[in-house]
C-alpha positions as CSV (number, residue, x, y, z in Angstrom):
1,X,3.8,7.8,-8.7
2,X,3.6,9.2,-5.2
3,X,1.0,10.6,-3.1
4,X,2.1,13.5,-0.8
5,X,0.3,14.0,2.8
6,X,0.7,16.0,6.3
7,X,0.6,16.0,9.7
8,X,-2.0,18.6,9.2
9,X,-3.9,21.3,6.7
10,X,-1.1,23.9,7.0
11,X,1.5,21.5,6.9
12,X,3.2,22.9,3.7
13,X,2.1,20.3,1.6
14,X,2.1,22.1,-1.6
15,X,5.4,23.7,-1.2
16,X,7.0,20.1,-0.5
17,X,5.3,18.9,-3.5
18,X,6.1,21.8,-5.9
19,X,9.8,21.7,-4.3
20,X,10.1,17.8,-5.3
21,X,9.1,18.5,-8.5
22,X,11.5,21.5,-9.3
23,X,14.3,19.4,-7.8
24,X,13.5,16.5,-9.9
25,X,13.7,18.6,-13.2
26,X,17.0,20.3,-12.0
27,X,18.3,16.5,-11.8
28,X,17.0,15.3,-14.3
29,X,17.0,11.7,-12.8
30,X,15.2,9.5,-10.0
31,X,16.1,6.3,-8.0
32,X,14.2,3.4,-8.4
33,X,13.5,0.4,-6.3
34,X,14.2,-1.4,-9.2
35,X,17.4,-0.6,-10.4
36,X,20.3,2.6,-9.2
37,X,20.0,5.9,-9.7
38,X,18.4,6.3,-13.9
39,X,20.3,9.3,-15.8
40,X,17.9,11.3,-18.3
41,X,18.7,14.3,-20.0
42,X,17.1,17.0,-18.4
43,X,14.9,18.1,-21.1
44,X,13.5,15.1,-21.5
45,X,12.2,14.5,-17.8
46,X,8.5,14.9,-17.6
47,X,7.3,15.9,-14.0
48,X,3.6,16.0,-12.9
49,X,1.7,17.4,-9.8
50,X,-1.9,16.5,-9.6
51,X,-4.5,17.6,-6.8
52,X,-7.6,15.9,-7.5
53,X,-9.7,17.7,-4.2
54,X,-9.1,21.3,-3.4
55,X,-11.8,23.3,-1.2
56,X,-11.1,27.3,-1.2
57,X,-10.9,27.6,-4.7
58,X,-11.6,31.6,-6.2
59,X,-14.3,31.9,-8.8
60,X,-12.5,32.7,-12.5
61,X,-13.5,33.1,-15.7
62,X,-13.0,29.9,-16.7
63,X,-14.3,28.3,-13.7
64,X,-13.1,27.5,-10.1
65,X,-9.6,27.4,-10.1
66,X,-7.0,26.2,-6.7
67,X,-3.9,27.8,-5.7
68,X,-2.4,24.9,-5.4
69,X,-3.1,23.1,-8.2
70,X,-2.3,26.1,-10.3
71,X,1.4,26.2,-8.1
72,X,1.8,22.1,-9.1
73,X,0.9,23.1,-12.9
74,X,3.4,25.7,-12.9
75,X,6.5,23.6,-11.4
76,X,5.1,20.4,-13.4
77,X,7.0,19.7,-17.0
78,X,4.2,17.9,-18.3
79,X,1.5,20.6,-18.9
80,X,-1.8,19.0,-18.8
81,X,-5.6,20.5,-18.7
82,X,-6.6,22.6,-15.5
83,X,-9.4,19.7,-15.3
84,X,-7.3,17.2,-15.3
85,X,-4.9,18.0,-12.5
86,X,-7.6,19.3,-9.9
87,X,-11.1,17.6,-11.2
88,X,-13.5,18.1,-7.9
89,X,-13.2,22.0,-7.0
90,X,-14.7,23.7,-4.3
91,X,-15.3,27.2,-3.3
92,X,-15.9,27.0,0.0
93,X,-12.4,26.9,2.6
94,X,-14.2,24.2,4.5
95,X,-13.9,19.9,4.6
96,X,-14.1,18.9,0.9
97,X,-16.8,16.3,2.2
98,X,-19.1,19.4,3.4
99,X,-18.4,21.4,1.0
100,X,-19.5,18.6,-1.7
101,X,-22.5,18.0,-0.4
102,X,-23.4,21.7,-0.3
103,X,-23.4,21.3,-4.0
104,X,-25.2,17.9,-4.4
105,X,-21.9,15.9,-4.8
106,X,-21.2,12.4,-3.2
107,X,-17.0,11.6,-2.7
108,X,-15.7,8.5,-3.0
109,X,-12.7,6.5,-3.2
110,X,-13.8,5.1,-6.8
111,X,-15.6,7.9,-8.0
112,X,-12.4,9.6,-7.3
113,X,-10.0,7.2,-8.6
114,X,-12.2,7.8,-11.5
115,X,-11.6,10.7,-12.6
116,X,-8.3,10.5,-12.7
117,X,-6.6,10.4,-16.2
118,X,-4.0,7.9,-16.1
119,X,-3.1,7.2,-19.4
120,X,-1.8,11.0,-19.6
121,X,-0.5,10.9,-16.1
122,X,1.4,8.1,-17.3
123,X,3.8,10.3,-19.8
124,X,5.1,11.5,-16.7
125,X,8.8,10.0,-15.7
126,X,7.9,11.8,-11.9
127,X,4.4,12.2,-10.4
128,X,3.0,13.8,-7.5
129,X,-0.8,13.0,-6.2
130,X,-1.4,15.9,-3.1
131,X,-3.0,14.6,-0.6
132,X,-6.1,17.3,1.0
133,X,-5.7,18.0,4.7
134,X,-4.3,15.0,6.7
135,X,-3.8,11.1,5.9
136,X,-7.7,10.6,7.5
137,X,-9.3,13.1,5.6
138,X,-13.1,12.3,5.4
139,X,-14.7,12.0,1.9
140,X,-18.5,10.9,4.1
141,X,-20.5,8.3,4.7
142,X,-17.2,6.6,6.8
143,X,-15.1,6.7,3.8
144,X,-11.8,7.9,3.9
145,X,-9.2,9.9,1.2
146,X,-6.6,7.8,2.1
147,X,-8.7,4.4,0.7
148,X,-7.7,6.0,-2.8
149,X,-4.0,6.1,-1.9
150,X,-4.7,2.0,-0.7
151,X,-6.5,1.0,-3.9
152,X,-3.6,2.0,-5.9
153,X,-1.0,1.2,-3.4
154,X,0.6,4.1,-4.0
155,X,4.4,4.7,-1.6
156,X,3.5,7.9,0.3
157,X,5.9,10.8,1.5
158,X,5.0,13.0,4.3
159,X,5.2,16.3,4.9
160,X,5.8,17.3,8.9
161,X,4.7,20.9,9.8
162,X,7.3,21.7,12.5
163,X,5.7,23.4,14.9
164,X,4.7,22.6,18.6
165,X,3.6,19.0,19.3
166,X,4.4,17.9,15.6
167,X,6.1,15.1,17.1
168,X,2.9,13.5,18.3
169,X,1.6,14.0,14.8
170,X,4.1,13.1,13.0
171,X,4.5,9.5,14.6
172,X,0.5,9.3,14.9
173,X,0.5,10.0,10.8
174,X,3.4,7.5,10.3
175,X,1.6,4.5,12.3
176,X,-1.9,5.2,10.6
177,X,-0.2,4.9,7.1
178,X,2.0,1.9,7.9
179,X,-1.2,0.3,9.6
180,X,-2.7,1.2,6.5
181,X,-0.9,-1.2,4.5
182,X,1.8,1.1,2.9
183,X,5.3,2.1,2.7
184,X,6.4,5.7,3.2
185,X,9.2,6.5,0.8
186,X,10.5,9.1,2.7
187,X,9.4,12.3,4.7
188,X,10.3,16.4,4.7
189,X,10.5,18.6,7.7
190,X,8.6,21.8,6.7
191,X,9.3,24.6,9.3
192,X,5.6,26.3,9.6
193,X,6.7,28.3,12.9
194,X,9.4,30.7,12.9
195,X,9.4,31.0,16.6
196,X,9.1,27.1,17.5
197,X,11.1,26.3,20.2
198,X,14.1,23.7,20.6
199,X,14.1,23.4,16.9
200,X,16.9,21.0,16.3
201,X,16.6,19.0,19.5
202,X,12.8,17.9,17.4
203,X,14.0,17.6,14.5
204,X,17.0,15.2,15.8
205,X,14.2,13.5,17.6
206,X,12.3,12.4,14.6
207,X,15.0,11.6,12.6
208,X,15.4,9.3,15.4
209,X,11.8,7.9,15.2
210,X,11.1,8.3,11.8
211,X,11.6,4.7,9.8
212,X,11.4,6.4,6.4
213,X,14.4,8.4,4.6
214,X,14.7,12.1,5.7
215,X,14.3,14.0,2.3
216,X,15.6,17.7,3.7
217,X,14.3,20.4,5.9
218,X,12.8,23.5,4.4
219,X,13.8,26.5,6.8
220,X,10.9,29.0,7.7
221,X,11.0,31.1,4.1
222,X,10.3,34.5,4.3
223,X,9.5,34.1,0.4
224,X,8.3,30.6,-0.2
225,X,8.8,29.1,-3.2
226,X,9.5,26.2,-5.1
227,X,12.3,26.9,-6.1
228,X,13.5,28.0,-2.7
229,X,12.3,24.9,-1.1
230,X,13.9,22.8,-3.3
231,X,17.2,23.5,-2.7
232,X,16.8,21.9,1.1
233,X,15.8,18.8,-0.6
234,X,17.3,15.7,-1.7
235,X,14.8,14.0,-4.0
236,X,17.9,11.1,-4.8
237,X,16.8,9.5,-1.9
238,X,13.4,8.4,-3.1
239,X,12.6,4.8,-4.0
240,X,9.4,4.9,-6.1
241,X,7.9,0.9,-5.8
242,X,5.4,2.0,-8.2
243,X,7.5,1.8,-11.1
C-alpha cells in the first residue's frame, strides 16, 4: 500500500494515481522490496484507489459523491462500495478541516484511520491511498493528514506539479516527508503548465535532487486520462516496504 501526495492542490494527484493503477493492471506485476519483480496473470491482479477526504463533492442521488474518487473506482480492479473508497465527503471546495466543521465533524488521524476498511483493502495485490491537498494538510486542532500516513508507516510517492517554482516545493515536500520518518518510493513529474518555462533544464534539476526513483513524466495532456498518463509511467520501479 502506498499513499500518493503533491507539492500542491492542483498537482495532478489523481491522474498520477489513476495512471499507476491502469499501468499496474496492463503489467500485471509489481516489484517488491522483498523479493524481484512477481509475475501475475493479468486478470488476476486486483488494483485499488481509495480517497478517504474529498472537499468539492456534487450532491447526487445517492449522496455526495467526488470526482476523484469516482476516477480511482473506475481505474481500480477491485470494485468496492462508494463509501468505502471516499468515507468523509464534503460539499464545499474549501480545506476539508473547515468544511468539517461546517457540518459538526471533528478529523483526526484515528478517527480517520478508522474508517478505513482494511480487511477489504487487503484483497488488493496494488493499493493507492490519495493524499488531499499537500503532505501538511490540516485536519484542526494542530493535527495533521500526514500523522495517518505515519501511523501506518505507509512508503509515499509524490506527485510534482511542474510549473514555476515547483523546485522549491518539490524539495520542501521531500524533506518534510523524510523528516517525517518515511521513505518515498519514488516520485512523478506531472506537467500542470503548458507554457512553463525551461522545462527540461527543471526537470533535469530534480532528477538531480530528488533521492527517490523517477517514475515518468506525464506531458501537459490536452485530454487527460488515465490511460494517457499511464503510458509515461514506469510503475516497475516501485518498491512497496509494506508488503
Amino acid at each position: 500500500m502506498f499513499f500518493v501526495t503533491g507539492t500542491d492542490t492542483d498537482s495532478g494527484k489523481t491522474l498520477v494515481s489513476s495512471a499507476l493503477l491502469t499501468a499496474v493492471n496492463r503489467l500485471g506485476h509489481i516489484a517488491s522490496a522483498d523479493s524481484a519483480v512477481g509475475i501475475l496473470a493479468a486478470n488476476t491482479m486486483l488494483t485499488l484507489g481509495i480517497k478517504p477526504i474529498a472537499s468539492g463533492c456534487a450532491q447526487t442521488s445517492e449522496g455526495l459523491r467526488n470526482a476523484d474518487a469516482l476516477q480511482l473506482m473506475t481505474s481500480s480492479s477491485l470494485k468496492l462500495a462508494y463509501a468505502q473508497i471516499n468515507p468523509f465527503s464534503f460539499e464545499p471546495a474549501i480545506a476539508p478541516h473547515i468544511a468539517a466543521a461546517q457540518v459538526g465533524m471533528s478529523l483526526t488521524p484515528e478517527v480517520i484511520i478508522d474508517s478505513l476498511d482494511f480487511t477489504a483493502f487487503s484483497q488488493a495485490d496494488f493499493c493507492l491511498i490519495e493524499g488531499a491537498g499537500g503532505w501538511r494538510l490540516p485536519l484542526g486542532e494542530g493535527r495533521y493528514l500526514s500523522e495517518v500516513v505515519q501511523k501506518l508507516e505507509l512508503p509515499v510517492i509524490l506527485v510534482v506539479g511542474m510549473k514555476l517554482g515547483c523546485l522549491n516545493h518539490a524539495l520542501l515536500t521531500q524533506e518534510a516527508i523524510l523528516a517525517d520518518g518515511l521513505t518515498i518510493s519514488g516520485w512523478v513529474a506531472n506537467r500542470v503548465d503548458p507554457e512553463m518555462s525551461m522545462f527540461d533544464e527543471n526537470l533535469a534539476s530534480l532528477k538531480e535532487m530528488m533521492s527517490a526513483p523517477f517514475l515518468g513524466s506525464i506531458p501537459f495532456l490536452t485530454e487527460p486520462s488515465a490511460e494517457n498518463a499511464a503510458d509515461h509511467l514506469d510503475v516497475s520501479l516501485l518498491h512497496d516496504k509494506a508488503y
